[in-house]
C-alpha positions in Angstrom: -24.5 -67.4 5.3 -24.3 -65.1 2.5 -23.1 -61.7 2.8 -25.9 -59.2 1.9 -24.8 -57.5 -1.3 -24.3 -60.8 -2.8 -27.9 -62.1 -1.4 -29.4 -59.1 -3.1 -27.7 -59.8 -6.5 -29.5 -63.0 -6.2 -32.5 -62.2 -4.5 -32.8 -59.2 -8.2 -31.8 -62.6 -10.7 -34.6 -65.0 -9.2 -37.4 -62.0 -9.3 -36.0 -61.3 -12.6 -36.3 -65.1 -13.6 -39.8 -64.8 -11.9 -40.8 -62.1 -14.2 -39.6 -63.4 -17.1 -41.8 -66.6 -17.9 -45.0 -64.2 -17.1 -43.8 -61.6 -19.9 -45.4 -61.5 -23.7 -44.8 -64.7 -25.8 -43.1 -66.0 -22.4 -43.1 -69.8 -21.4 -46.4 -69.5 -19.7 -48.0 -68.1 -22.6 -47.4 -71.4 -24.9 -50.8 -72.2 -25.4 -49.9 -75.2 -28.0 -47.4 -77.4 -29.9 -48.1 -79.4 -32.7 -46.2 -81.6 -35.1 -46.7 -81.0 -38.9 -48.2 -84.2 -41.4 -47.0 -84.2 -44.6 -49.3 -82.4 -47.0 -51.7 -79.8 -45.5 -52.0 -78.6 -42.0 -55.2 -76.7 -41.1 -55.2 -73.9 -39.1 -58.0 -72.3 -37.3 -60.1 -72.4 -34.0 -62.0 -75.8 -35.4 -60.9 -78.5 -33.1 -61.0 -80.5 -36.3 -58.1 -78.8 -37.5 -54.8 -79.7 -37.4 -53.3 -76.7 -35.4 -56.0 -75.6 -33.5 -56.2 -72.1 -32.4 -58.0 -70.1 -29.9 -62.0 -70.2 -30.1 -61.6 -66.3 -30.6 -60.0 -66.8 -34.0 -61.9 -68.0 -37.0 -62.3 -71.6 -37.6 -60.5 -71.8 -40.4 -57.5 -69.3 -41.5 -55.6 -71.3 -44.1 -53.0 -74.0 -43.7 -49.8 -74.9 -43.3 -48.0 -77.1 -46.2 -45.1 -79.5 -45.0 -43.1 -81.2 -48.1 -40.4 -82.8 -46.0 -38.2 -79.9 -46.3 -40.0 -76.6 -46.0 -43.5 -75.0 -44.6 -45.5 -72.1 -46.5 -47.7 -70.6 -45.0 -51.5 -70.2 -47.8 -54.7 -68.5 -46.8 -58.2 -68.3 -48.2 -58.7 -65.9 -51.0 -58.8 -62.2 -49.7 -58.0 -63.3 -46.5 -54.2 -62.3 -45.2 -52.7 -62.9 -42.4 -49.5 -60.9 -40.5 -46.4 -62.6 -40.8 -43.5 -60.5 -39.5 -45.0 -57.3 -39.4 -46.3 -57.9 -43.5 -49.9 -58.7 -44.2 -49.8 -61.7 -46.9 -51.6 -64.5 -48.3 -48.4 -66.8 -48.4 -45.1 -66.8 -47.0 -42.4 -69.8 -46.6 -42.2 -69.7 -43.1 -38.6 -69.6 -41.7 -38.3 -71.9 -38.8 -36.6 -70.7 -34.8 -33.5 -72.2 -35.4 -33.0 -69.4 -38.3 -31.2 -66.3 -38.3 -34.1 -64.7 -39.0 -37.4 -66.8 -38.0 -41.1 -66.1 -39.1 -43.7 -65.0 -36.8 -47.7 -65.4 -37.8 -49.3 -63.1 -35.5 -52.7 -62.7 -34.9 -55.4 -61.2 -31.6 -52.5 -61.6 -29.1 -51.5 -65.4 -30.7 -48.2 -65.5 -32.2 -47.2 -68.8 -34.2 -43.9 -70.1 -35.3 -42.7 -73.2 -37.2 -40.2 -75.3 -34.5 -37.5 -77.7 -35.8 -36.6 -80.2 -33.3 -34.2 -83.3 -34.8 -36.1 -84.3 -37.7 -39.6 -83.3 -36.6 -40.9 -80.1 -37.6 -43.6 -78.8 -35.8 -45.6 -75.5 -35.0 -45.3 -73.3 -30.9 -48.4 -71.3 -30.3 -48.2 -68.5 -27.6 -51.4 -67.4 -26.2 -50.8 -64.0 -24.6 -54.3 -64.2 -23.1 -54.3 -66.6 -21.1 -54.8 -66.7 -17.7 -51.5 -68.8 -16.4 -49.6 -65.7 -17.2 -51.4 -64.1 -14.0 -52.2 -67.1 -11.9 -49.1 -69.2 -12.4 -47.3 -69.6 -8.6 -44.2 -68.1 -8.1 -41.3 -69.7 -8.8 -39.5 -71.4 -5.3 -35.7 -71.4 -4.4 -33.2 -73.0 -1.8 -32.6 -70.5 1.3 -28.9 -68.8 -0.7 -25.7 -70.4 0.6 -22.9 -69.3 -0.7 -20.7 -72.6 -0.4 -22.6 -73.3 -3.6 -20.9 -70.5 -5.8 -17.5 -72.6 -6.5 -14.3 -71.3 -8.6 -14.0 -73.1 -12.1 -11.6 -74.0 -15.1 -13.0 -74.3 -18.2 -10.9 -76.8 -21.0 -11.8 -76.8 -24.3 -11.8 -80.1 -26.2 -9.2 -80.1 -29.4 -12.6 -80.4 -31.4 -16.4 -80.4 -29.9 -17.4 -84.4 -29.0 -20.8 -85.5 -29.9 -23.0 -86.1 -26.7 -26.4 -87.7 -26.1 -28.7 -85.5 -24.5 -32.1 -87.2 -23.2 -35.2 -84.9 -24.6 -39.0 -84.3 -23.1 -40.1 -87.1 -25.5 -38.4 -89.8 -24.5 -35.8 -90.1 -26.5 -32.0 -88.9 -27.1 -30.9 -86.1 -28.7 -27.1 -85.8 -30.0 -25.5 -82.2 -29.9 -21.7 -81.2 -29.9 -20.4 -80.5 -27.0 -17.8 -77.7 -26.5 -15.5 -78.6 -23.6 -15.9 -79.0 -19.6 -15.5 -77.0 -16.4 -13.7 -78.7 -13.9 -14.2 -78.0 -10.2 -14.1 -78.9 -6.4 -16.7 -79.6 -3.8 -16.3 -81.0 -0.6 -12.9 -81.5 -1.5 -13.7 -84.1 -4.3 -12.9 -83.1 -8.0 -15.9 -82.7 -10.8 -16.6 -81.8 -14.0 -19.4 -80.6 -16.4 -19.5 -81.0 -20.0 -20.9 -77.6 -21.2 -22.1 -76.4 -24.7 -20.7 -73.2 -25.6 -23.9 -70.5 -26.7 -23.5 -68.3 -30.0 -22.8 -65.3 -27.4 -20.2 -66.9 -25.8 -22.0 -68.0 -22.5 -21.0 -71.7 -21.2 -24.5 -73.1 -20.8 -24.8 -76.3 -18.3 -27.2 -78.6 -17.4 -27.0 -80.9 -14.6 -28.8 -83.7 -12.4 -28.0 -84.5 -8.5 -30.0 -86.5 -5.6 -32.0 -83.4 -5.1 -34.0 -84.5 -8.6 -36.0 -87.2 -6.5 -37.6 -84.9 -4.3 -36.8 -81.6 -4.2 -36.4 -80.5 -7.8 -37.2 -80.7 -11.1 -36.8 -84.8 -11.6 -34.6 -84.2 -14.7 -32.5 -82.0 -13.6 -31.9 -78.2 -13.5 -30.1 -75.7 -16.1 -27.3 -73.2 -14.8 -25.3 -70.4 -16.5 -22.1 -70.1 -15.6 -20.3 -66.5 -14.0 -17.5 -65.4 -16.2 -16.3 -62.4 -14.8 -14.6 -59.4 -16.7 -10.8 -60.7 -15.1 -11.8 -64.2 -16.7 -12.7 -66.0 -14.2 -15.3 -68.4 -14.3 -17.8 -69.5 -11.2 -20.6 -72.1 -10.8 -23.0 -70.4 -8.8 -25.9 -73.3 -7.9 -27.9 -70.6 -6.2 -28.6 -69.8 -9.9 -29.6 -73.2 -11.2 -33.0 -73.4 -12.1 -35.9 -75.2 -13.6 -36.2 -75.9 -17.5 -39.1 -74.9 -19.4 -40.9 -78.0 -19.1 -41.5 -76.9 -15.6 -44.2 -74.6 -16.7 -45.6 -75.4 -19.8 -46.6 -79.3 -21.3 -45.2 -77.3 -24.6 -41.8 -76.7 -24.3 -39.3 -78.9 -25.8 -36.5 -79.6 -23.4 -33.2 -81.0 -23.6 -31.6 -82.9 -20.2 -28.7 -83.3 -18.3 -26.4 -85.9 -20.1 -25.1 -89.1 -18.1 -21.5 -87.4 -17.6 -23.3 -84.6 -15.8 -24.9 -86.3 -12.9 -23.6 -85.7 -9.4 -23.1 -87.5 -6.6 -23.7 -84.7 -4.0 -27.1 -82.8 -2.9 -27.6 -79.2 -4.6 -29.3 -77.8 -2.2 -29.2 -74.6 -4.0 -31.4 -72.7 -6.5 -34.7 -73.4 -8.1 -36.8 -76.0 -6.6 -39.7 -78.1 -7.9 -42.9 -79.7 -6.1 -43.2 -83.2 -7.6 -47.1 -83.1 -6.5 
């Protein structure tokens, strides 16, 4: 049983985590994903169009120009559109993996080029539409605190290329930055972990649970670093990816070193129905 002050801390992440995929330009918002052609890419509410849009928008806005390297953005004559605060008629559109991407805003739709791999596509966010209301809330394991276990994390001399499966079927390779070793049930485990630009040591992971309980491809988990340094894996924090709540998100899965053998029977879980 947890003790209270810790069930509250969790009880404040999970509304918090709640909140967050209702919120502007938020996961429930994504209204549309679409993968760019060569040449032009319409844009507009014609259903013709390559991108298509919301009926409120005009049929036709302009298009979107893929050469194989780079997307601008060209509208009719006298006709601009907002792209990062700047009305304009064309703009190279700087994709999300950026430092600095570019947003095309327009009635409460925000667009932005997506670079997955070699595909280059286009997310649209809808911030009208009605899932951002109606969407249930999210569902969690009752907290048990046997779940939030001590860790080490190891660095590898240099980070080791892993495959990741993806939402399309197919394997993704990223670096992978080192591991966090730790025990359950008095058996030893590890997680290979990819290190974020802010420092945080970003998991994800499969177990049994996956075939009935939760999200069948596994579950994503932040782990604790506290200000002494030391690290925790706290399962009552795993939860769903994106592809949970949207059929436009493009996620990335737990690797085949990063199954376990035991039942997580803690944080976010999934109806299979």
């Amino acid at each position: 049983m947890a003790n209270n002050t810790y069930q509250q801390s969790i009880n404040e992440w999970r509304k918090e985590r709640n909140e967050t995929i209702r919120k502007e330009n938020g996961w429930l918002a994504l209204a549309g994903l679409y993968w760019l052609k060569l040449g032009k890419n319409q844009l507009g509410s014609d259903p013709k169009s390559e991108i298509v849009l919301p009926e409120r928008i005009p049929s036709n806005i302009g298009y979107l120009e893929y050469n194989g390297k780079s997307v601008s953005l060209r509208t009719p004559t006298a006709q601009k559109i907002n792209v990062n605060g700047t009305e304009t008629d064309f703009a190279v559109l700087q994709p999300d993996i950026s430092e600095n991407p570019s947003y095309i805003n327009l009635q409460d739709v925000q667009l932005v080029v997506i670079q997955r791999g070699n595909k280059v596509g286009v997310r649209i966010w809808d911030n009208q539409r009605e899932e951002r209301r109606s969407f249930p809330a999210r569902t969690w394991f009752d907290i048990d605190e046997k779940f939030r276990v001590p860790a080490a994390y190891t660095a590898y001399d240099r980070p080791k290329m892993s495959y990741f499966p993806d939402v399309a079927g197919e394997r993704s390779e990223f670096p992978v930055d080192g591991y966090l070793s730790f025990e359950f049930n008095q058996k030893e485990y590890q997680l290979d972990i990819n290190k974020e630009d802010d420092g945080t040591l970003f998991i994800r992971f499969s177990d049994p649970t996956s075939k009935e309980n939760t999200y069948p491809t596994g579950r994503y988990l932040v782990a604790d670093v506290e200000a002494d340094g030391k690290i925790f894996i706290d399962f009552n924090k795993a939860y769903c990816p994106p592809c949970a709540f949207t059929d436009f998100a493009t996620c990335v899965f737990a690797p085949e070193q990063n199954h376990l053998d035991f039942r997580v029977t803690a944080g976010e879980t999934h109806s299979h129905h």
